[in-house]
ZAMARGU-4260 file (C-alpha; in steps of 0.2 Angstrom, whole numbers, plus 5000, padded with zeros to 4 digits):
<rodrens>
0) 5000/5000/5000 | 5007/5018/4997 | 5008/5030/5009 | 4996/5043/5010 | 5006/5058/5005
5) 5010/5048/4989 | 4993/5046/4984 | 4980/5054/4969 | 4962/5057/4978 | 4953/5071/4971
10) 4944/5070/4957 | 4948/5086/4952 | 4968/5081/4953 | 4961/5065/4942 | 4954/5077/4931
15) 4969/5089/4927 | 4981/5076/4927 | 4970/5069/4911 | 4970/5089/4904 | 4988/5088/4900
20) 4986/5074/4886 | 5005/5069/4892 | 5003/5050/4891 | 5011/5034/4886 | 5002/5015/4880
25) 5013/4999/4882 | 5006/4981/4885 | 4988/4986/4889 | 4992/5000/4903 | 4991/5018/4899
30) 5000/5030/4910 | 4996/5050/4910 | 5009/5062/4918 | 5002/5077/4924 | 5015/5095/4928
35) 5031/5096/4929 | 5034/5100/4948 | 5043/5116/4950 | 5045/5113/4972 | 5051/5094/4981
40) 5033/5087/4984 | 5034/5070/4980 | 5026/5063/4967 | 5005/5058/4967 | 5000/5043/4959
45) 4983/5034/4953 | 4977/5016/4949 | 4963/5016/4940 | 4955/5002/4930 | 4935/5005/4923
50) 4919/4995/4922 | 4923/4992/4905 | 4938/4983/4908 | 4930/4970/4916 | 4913/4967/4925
55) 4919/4958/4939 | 4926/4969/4955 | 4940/4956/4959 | 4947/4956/4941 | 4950/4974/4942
60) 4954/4976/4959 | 4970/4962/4955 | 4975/4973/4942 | 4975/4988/4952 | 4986/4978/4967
65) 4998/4973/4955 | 5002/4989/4946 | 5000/4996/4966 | 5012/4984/4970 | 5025/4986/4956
70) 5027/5005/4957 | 5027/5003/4978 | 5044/4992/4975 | 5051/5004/4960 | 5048/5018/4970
75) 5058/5010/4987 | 5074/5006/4976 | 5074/5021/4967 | 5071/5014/4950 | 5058/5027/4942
80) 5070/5038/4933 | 5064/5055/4930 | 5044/5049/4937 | 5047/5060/4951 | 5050/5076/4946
85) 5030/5076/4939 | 5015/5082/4951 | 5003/5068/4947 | 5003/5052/4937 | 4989/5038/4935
90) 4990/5021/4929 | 4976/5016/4917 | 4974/4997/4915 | 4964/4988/4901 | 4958/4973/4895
95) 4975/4966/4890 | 4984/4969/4905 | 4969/4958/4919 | 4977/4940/4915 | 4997/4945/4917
100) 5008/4940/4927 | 5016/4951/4941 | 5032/4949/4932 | 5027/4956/4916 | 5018/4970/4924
105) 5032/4975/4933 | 5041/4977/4916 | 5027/4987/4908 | 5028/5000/4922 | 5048/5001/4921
110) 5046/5003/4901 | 5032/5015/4905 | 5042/5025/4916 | 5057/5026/4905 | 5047/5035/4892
115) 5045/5049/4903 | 5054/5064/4899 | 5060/5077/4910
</rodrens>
């Protein structure tokens, strides 16, 4: 689980985070990169993965864990690159991404997070 201060609640932070357009696709998990961050506050981050994805709650909740997980442990060794100078990110899953493995979810997010550019 990530700490609060590391978290994306509001829906208008949600929101702004989508207005930017600043986003990546690999492997069935979209991720969207808010502002760059001009102070230290660490970076916010949101899991989201829809209705349409999948009906069933437990399907998308797994998906959610894993890609929860995989940036958690990125984040503790100090292996997202340049992820941290940005405000606000959010993990999109899809359809592609609910029967992978934690393994290869773990190398979409680094490949995700290597596309970013400072």
């Amino acid at each position: 689980m990530l700490k609060k201060e590391y978290r994306l609640k509001n829906k208008s932070a949600f929101a702004a985070t989508y207005r930017i357009k600043n986003s990546f696709h690999c492997g069935g998990i979209t991720l969207f990169a808010g502002k760059l961050s001009k102070n230290d506050s660490p970076v916010k981050v949101g899991f989201v993965v829809s209705k349409k994805t999948h009906k069933r709650a437990v399907k998308r909740n797994r998906l959610k864990r894993l890609m929860r997980e995989s940036f958690r442990l990125l984040q503790k060794s100090g292996n997202i690159g340049c992820a941290d100078k940005f405000m606000s990110l959010i993990f999109v899953g899809h359809e592609r991404a609910l029967g992978k493995s934690f393994k290869e979810i773990n190398s979409i997010i680094v490949k995700l997070l290597g596309d970013l550019k400072c």
